[in-house]
C-alpha positions, 0 to 999 in steps of 0.5 A, spaced: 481 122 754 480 115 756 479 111 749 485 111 743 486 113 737 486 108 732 491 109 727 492 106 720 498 107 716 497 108 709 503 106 705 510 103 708 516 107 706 520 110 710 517 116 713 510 111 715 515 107 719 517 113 723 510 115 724 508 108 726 514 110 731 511 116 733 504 113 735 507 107 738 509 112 744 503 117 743 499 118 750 492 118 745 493 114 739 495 107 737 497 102 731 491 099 728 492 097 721 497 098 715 496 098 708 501 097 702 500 095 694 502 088 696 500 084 703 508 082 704 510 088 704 504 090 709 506 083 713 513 085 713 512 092 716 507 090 721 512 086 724 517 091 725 513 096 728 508 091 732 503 094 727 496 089 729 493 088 722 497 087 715 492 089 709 495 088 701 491 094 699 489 101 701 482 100 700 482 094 705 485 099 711 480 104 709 475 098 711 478 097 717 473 098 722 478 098 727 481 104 724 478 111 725 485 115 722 489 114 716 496 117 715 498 118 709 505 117 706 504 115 699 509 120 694 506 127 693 501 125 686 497 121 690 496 124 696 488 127 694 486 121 692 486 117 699 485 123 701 478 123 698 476 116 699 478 116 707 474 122 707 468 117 704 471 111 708 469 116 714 476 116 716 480 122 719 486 124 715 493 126 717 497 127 711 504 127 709 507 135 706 505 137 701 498 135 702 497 135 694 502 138 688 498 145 688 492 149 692 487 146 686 489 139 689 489 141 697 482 145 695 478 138 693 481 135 699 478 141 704 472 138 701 471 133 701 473 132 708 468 137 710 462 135 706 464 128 710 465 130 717 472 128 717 478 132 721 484 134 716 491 136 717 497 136 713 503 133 716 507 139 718 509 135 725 514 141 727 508 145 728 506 141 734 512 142 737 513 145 742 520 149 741 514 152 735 510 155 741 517 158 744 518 162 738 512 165 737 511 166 744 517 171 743 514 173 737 507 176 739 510 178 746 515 183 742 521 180 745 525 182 737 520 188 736 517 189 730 518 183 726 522 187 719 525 180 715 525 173 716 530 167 713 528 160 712 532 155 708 531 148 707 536 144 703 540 137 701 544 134 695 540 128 694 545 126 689 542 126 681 537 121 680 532 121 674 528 115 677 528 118 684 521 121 687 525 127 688 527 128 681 523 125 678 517 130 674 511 124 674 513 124 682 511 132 683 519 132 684 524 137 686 526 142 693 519 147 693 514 141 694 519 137 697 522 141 703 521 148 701 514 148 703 517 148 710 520 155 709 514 158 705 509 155 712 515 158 717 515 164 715 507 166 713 507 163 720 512 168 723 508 173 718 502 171 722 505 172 729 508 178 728 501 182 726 497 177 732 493 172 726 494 165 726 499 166 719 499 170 713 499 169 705 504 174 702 502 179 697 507 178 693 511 173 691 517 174 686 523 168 686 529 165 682 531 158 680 534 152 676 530 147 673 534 140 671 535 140 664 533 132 664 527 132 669 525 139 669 523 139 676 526 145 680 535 143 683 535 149 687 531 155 688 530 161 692 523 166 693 522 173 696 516 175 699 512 180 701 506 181 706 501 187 706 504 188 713 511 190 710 515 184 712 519 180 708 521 174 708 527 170 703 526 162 703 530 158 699 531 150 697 535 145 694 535 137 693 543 137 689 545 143 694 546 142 702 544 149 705 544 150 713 537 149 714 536 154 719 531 161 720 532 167 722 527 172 724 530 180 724 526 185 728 528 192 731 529 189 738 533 183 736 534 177 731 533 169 733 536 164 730 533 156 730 539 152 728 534 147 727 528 149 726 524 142 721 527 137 727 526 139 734 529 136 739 526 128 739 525 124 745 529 126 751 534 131 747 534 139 748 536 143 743 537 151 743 535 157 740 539 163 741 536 170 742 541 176 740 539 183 743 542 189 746 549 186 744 548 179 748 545 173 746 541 169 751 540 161 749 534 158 751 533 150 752 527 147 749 526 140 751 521 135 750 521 127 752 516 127 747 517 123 740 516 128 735 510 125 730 507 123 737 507 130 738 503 131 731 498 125 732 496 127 739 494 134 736 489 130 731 487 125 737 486 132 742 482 135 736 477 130 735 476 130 743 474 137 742 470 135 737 474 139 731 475 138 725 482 141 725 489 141 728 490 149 731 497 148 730 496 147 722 488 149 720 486 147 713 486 154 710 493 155 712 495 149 708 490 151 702 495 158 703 501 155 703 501 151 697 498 158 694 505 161 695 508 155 693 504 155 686 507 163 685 513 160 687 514 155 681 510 160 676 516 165 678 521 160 676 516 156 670 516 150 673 509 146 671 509 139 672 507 135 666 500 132 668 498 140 671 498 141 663 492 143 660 494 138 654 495 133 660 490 134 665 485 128 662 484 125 669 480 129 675 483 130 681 479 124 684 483 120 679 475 117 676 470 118 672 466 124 672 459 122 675 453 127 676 452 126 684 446 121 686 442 128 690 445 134 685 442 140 687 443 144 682 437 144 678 435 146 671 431 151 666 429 151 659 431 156 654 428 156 647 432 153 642 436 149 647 435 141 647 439 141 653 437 143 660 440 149 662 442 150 669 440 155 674 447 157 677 451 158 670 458 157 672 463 163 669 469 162 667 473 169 668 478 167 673 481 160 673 487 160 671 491 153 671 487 147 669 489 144 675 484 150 678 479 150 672 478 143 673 478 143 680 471 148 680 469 145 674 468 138 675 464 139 682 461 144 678 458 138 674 458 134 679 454 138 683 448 137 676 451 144 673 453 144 666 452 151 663 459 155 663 460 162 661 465 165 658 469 171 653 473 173 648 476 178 653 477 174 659 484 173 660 486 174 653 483 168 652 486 163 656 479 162 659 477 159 653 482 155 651 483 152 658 474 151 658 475 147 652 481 144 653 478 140 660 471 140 655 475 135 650 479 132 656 472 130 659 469 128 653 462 132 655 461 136 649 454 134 648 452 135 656 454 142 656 451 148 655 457 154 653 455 161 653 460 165 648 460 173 648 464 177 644 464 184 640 466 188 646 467 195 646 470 198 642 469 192 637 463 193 637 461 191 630 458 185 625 465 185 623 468 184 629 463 178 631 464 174 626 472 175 627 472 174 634 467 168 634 471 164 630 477 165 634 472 163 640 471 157 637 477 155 636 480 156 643 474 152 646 476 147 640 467 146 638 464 148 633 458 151 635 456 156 641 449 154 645 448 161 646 452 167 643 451 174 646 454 180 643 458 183 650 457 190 649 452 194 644 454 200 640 448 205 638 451 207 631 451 200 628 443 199 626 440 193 630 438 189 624 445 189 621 447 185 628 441 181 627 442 178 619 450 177 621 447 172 627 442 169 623 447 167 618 452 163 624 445 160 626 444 157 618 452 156 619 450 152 625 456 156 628 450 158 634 444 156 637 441 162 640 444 169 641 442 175 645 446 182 649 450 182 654 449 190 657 443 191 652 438 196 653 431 193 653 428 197 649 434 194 643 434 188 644 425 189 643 427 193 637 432 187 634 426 182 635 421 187 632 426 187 626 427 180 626 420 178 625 418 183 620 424 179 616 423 172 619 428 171 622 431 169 629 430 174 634 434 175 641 433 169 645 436 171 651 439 177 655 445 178 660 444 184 665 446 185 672 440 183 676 440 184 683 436 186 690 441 192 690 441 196 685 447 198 682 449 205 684 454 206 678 457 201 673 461 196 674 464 197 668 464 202 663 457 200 658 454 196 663 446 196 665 441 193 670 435 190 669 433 191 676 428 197 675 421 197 676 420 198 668 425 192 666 422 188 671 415 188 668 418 188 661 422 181 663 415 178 665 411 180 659 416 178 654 419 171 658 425 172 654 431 168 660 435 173 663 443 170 664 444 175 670 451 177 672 453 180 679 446 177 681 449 177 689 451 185 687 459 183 689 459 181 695 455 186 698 450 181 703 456 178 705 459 181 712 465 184 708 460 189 707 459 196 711 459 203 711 466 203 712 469 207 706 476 206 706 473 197 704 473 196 697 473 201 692 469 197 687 463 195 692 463 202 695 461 205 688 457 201 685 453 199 690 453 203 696 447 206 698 441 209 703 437 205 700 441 198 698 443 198 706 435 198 707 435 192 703 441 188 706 438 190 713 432 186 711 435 181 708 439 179 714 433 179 718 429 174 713 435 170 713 435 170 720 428 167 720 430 162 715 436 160 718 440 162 712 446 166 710 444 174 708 447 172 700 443 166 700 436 171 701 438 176 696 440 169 691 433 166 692 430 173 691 434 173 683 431 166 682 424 168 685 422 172 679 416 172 675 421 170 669 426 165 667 432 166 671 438 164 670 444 166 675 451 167 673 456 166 679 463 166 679 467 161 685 474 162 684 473 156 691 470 150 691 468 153 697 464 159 694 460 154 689 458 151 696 456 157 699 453 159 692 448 153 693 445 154 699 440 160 695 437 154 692 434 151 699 430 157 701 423 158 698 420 166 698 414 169 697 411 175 693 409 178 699 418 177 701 419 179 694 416 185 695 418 186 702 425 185 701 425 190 695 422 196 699 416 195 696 412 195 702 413 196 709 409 191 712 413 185 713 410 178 710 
């Protein structure tokens, strides 16, 4: 590497001075700018670290064309949003731990610096040392055995101080996110060692703690978690209690203790390690003429030669893993801090306006009765379960040109629903979204049930209307006209713009229109059934129904009554999770596993090839291609997963593909 890094320094305080240190003694970065909320104060810092350039605010360092990285070592609540606009600055982020209050934050940041191009590391800087690599050395080699437990802590007495960061609740204060984000790393780290991963996330995670009765972030806390590969391992943190800050792995040949696992020995210093096997303990020397945050900028500095956009010592996804256990973490103790409450949550993760994007790809559709445009991919809303999550996927979702969101009475026993509405009414969006309510499902399949449920549907989304209601199952013993009347009645009540059935057969949703017009009312306005390239072998869940066949098929296409298709990508089937392996997942092996469902995905992975797509997004474009409206429901539980979802939206198929893709002919267009 002949050409420096040039770094910038975001915020001034402490940890930015040694960092600034860090870079001065690099091999391949060097101090190009600082920034600060005042120019005295970046003056001030530029003189003591002999740092080039002062900016008075953040936004000018980002526009210093001089710098190429940012550091950012602002307090934890406003780490995503630097992140976000150095990402847009086109400016590679190395980012003070934690890298956001919770994963939903740490998603939105992968994001944004992946759709930007730009390298993005959280700033663990014992990763890069090179007493870490020692330790996992004699993990993978077997040197302790078969790694059973680990121990992690990391804790002080800071002393009480409600206005300090590390107490404060507006600060996301207290020991996890500050210091106990170390242990949870160190030991999905070792977790990932032992079975031969770069790191593992736990399966479970169960935990104790106190929270301040004044602040109520977290004074203490300790975690237990548990990895699919059986080992355990036991963490603790603490802001008011000083522990021995140390790790100890156990294995069936040994157990190494690392005094000092967090600061590494630093420019000329050697520390030691020690062994205990067989009886005996072997100290082994680490050395390092190195300054530590040198290290960790030199690893981004070598990354981007590579032409990578990650630090092989701290991924993005290991990040994204971590503060998933940190968020277990707290939820096991009940720490949520007051701006992640739904009531709270009125701010995006961006900390502005929500604002379609200029080039939106998610285009739109009509459906009868509907003065909104609906979109295309509808947004489901069954597996967000925090606001911080739901907001994350919801705004990109809109941001994306998506305004259509799928919901039920039964999902997640109505959190769902109160968390949609909730971030409806934070966003002020009502009138530019289109909500799908289903209710009645069985065994509350009657009149009377829809008419409760929807009420109470109502309330938690805190709107008086659906744009679209769908009955969610069908029960056969209640005559089809008894449904349609009471639907017409929340139509005249203004309570619902168009109705439908989720998992109901053609032919009664033909005989509720006949009776409908033979009483001049409002008929069925649309149908949920899956639709799919695969077909579904059995279904997903008792009561439900395709509309894939040949038959439903030709009936969509003569009456063009829209279809909201679920499952539309058969659950992952033309994904590479998907073989014949039956020991995979039980669920996509019942349902979907098949002679002729593994013909479809053969060819389906061959057109993708041809077109330079992935298989998902043949089999997505194939729902969409149809001789009838389609709108396809997806559920992303990732931003990540939204992205990949839009990619069908680029790929144009022929009938002849169709047809070819279907099995219906053999000849390949």
């Amino acid at each position: 590497m002949t050409t420096r890094l040039g770094w910038g320094i975001l915020s001034t305080g402490r940890i930015a001075g040694i960092f600034a240190r860090g870079v001065a003694q690099s091999r391949h970065g060097r101090l190009a700018a600082v920034g600060s909320r005042t120019t005295a104060a970046a003056e001030k810092f530029a003189a003591e670290f002999g740092v080039p350039r002062a900016h008075g605010s953040y936004e000018a360092l980002l526009a210093d064309p001089d710098v190429q990285a940012v550091y950012i070592a602002t307090p934890h609540p406003q780490h995503l949003a630097w992140i976000i606009r150095a990402a847009e600055a086109g400016k590679h982020v190395l980012c003070e731990k934690p890298l956001g209050l919770n994963h939903a934050e740490a998603m939105v940041a992968a994001e944004a610096c992946r759709s930007h191009s730009v390298l993005l590391m959280e700033a663990f800087m014992y990763r890069c040392h090179p007493q870490t690599v020692k330790i996992l050395e004699l993990v993978r080699s077997g040197a302790l055995g078969e790694v059973k437990l680990v121990q992690a802590t990391f804790g002080f007495n800071a002393g009480f101080n409600a206005t300090s960061r590390l107490w404060a609740n507006a600060a996301g204060g207290g020991g996890i996110l500050d210091v106990g984000c170390y242990t949870t790393s160190f030991v999905r780290l070792i977790a990932g060692a032992a079975a031969g991963a770069p790191f593992l996330d736990p399966v479970a995670v169960s935990g104790a703690g106190q929270l301040h009765p004044e602040t109520g972030v977290d004074a203490y806390a300790a975690a237990t978690l548990k990895f699919a590969t059986g080992l355990v391992a036991q963490v603790a943190t603490s802001v008011c209690v000083s522990q021995d800050n140390s790790t100890r792995i156990y294995g069936t040949a040994g157990m190494l203790h690392v005094p000092s696992p967090w600061i590494p020995p630093n420019e000329g210093a050697t520390a030691k390690i020690h062994l205990h096997k067989n009886g005996a303990v072997e100290d082994i020397e680490i050395h390092t003429s190195a300054h530590l945050y040198g290290l960790e900028a030199d690893a981004v500095a070598e990354a981007l030669a590579r032409g990578a956009r990650e630090v092989p010592a701290m991924p993005v996804a290991d990040t994204l893993g971590n503060l998933a256990t940190l968020d277990a973490w707290r939820a096991a103790i009940g720490l949520v801090y007051e701006a992640e409450k739904p009531e709270n949550f009125t701010h995006t993760h961006a900390r502005r306006p929500l604002a379609r994007q200029a080039d939106a790809p998610i285009p739109a559709g009509n459906i009868p009765g509907l003065s909104l445009p609906f979109a295309r991919l509808v947004m489901g809303c069954d597996n967000q379960t925090t606001m911080p999550h739901g907001a994350a996927v919801w705004d990109d979702y809109v941001e994306r040109g998506g305004n259509a969101f799928d919901t039920a009475y039964v999902y997640g026993g109505g959190l769902q629903e109160k968390l949609l509405g909730q971030w409806i009414k934070n966003r002020g969006v009502r009138g530019s979204v289109a909500v799908i309510v289903k209710g009645a499902h069985t065994p509350c399949c009657t009149p009377e049930w829809l008419s409760n449920q929807l009420e109470e549907s109502l309330g938690r989304l805190q709107t008086g209307y659906a744009d679209i209601y769908m009955l969610h199952r069908d029960n056969l013993e209640v005559p089809v006209g008894e449904f349609v009347d009471v639907l017409n009645g929340h139509v005249r009540a203004g309570r619902v713009r168009v109705f439908g059935g989720s998992n109901w057969s053609l032919a009664r949703v033909a005989e509720a229109n006949a009776y409908a017009r033979s009483k001049g009312l409002q008929g069925f306005g649309v149908v949920s059934n899956n639709f799919s390239l695969a077909r579904m072998v059995e279904a997903v869940w008792d009561g439900c129904i395709a509309a894939s066949d040949p038959t439903s098929r030709r009936w969509l296409a003569e009456h063009q009554i829209p279809l909201l298709a679920w499952s539309s990508q058969a659950r992952g089937f033309f994904t590479d999770r998907a073989g014949r392996d039956k020991r995979e997942d039980s669920q996509l092996v019942r349902c979907w596993y098949s002679d002729d469902n593994f013909a479809r995905r053969e060819r389906a992975v061959e057109l993708a090839r041809r077109k330079g797509v992935t298989p998902i997004a043949i089999a997505a474009a194939y729902v969409l291609h149809q001789p009838f409206p389609v709108f396809a429901l997806i559920g992303p539980r990732l931003i990540g997963e939204t992205v990949s979802s839009l990619e069908c939206l680029k790929v144009a198929l022929t009938p002849g593909e169709l047809a070819w893709l279907n099995l219906e002919r053999d000849d390949q267009p």
